[in-house]
NURODREN-406342 format. One record per residue: residue number from 1; x, y negated, z negated of N, C-alpha, C, O in turn. Coordinates in steps of 0.05 Angstrom, whole numbers, always signed. Each point is the difference from the previous one (the first is absolute). Example, Ala and Ser with C-alpha at 12.3 -4.5 7.8 and 13.67 -1.06 7.14 Angstrom:
% residues 2
PT,nr,n.x,n.y,n.z,ca.x,ca.y,ca.z,c.x,c.y,c.z,o.x,o.y,o.z
PT,1,+264,+114,-156,-18,-24,+0,+18,-24,+0,+21,+0,-13
PT,2,-28,-21,+27,+16,-24,-1,-15,-22,-14,+10,-22,-4
***
This chain:
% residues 76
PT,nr,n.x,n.y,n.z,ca.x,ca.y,ca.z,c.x,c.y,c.z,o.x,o.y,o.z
PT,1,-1412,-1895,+125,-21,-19,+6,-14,-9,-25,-8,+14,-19
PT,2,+6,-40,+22,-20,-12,-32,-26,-7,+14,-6,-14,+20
PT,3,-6,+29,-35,-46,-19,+8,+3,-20,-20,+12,-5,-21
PT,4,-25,-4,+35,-13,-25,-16,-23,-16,+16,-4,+9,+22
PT,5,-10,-29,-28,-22,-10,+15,+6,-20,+18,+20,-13,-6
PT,6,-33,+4,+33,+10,-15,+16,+0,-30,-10,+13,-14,+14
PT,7,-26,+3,-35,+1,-20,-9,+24,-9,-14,+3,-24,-4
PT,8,+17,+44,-7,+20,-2,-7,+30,-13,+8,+18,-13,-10
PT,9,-28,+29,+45,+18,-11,+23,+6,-25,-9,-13,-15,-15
PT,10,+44,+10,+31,+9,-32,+5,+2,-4,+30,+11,+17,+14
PT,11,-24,-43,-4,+8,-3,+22,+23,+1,+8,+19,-11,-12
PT,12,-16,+24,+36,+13,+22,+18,+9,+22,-9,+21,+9,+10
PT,13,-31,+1,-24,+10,+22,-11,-22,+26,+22,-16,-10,+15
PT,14,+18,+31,-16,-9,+19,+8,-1,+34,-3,+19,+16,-2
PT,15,-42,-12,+4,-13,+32,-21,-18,+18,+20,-12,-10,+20
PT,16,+11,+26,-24,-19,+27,+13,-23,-5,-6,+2,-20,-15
PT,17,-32,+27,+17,-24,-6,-16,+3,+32,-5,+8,+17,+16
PT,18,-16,-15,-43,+0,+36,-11,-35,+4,-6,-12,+20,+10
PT,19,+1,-35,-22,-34,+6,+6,-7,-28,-20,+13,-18,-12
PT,20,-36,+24,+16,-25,-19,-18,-9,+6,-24,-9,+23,-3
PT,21,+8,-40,-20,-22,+7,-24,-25,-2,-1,-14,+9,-18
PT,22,+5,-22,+40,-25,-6,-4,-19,+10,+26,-2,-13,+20
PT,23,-10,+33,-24,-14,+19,+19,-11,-19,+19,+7,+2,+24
PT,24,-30,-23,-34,-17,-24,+14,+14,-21,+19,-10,-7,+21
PT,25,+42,-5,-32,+13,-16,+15,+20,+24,+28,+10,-10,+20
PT,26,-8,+40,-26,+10,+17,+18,-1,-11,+32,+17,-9,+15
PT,27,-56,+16,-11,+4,+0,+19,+2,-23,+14,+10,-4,+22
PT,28,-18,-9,-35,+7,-43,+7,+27,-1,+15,+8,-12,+21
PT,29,+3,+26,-39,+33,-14,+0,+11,+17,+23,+18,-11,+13
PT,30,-25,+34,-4,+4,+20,+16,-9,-8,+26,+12,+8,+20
PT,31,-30,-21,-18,-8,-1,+22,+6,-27,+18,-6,-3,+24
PT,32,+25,-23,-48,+17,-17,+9,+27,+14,-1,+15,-18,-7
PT,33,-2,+37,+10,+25,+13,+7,+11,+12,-32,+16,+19,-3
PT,34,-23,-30,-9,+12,+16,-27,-1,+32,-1,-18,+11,-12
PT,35,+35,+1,+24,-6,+35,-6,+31,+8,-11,+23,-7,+6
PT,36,-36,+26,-25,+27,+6,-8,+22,+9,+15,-2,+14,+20
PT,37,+18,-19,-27,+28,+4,+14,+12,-17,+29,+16,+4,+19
PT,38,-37,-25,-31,+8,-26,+23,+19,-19,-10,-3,-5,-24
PT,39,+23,-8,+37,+23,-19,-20,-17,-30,+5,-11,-9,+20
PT,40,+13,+0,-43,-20,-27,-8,+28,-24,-8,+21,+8,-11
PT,41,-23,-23,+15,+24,-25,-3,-19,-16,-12,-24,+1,+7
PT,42,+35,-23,-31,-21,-20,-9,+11,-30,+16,+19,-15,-6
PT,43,-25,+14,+13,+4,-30,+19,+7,-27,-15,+20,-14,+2
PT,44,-48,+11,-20,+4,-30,-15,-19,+8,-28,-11,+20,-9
PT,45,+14,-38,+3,-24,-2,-32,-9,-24,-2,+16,-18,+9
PT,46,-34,+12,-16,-17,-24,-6,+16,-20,-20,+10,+14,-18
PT,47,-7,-34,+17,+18,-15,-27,-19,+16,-24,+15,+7,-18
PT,48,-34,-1,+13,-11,+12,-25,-6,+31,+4,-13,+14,-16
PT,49,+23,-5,+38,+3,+33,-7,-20,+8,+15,-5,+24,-6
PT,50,-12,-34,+24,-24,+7,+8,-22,-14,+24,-20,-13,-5
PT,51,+27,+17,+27,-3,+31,+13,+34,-1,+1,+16,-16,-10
PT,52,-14,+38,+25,+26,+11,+6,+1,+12,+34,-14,+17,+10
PT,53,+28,-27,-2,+4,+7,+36,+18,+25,+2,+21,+0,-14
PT,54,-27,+20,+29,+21,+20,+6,-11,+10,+24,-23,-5,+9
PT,55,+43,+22,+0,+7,+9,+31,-3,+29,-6,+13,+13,-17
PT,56,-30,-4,+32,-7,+20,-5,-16,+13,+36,-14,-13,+16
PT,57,+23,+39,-15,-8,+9,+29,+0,-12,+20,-17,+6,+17
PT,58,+38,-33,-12,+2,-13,+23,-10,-30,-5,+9,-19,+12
PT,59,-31,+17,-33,-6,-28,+1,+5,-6,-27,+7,+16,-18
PT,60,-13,-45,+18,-7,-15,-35,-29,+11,-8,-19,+5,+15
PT,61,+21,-3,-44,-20,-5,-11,+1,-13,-30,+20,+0,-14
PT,62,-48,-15,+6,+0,-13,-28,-11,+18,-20,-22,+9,+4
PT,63,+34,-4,-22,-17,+12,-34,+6,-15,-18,+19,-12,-9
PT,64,-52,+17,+3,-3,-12,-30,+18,+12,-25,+3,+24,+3
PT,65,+10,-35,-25,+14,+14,-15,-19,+25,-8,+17,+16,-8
PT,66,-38,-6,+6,-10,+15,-14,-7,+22,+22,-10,+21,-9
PT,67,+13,-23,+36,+3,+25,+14,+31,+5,+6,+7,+22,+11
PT,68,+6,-36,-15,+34,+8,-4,+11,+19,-21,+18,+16,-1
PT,69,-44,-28,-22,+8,+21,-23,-9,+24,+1,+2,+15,-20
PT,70,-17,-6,+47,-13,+27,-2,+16,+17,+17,-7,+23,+3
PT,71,+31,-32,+11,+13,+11,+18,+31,+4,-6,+17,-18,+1
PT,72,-14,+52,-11,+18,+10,-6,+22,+9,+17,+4,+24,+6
PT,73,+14,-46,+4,+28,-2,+5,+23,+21,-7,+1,+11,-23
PT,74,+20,-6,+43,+21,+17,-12,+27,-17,+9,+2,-15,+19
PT,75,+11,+18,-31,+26,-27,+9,+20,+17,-7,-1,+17,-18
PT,76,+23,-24,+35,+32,+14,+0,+12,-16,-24,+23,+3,-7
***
């Protein structure tokens, strides 16, 4: 398995969430379905990288590039 950050993703590609760097965006992101060890798909990207759509616990959701970069991914 390689980590790396979810901002990295390519659309359709898809990864595990392994945890968060950033204590403050945790429980934000947790409490829209982000928990670790949930599989996250990136959907689309913005023509400039930003927000970013992904599927995550059943629904869509949008991130800003800069809470994508707080969310540590594990990929096959």
């Amino acid at each position: 398995m390689i980590n790396m950050k979810l901002s990295q993703l390519k659309p359709g590609e898809r990864a595990w969430i392994k945890e968060f760097e950033s204590p403050d965006l945790e429980l934000k992101l947790m409490e829209m379905g982000c928990i670790p060890g949930e599989e996250i798909v990136v959907e689309q990207k913005a023509p400039l990288g930003d927000p970013i759509s992904v599927r995550v616990a059943g629904y869509s959701l949008s991130l800003r590039i800069n809470e994508a970069n707080q969310i540590i991914i594990e990929k096959q």
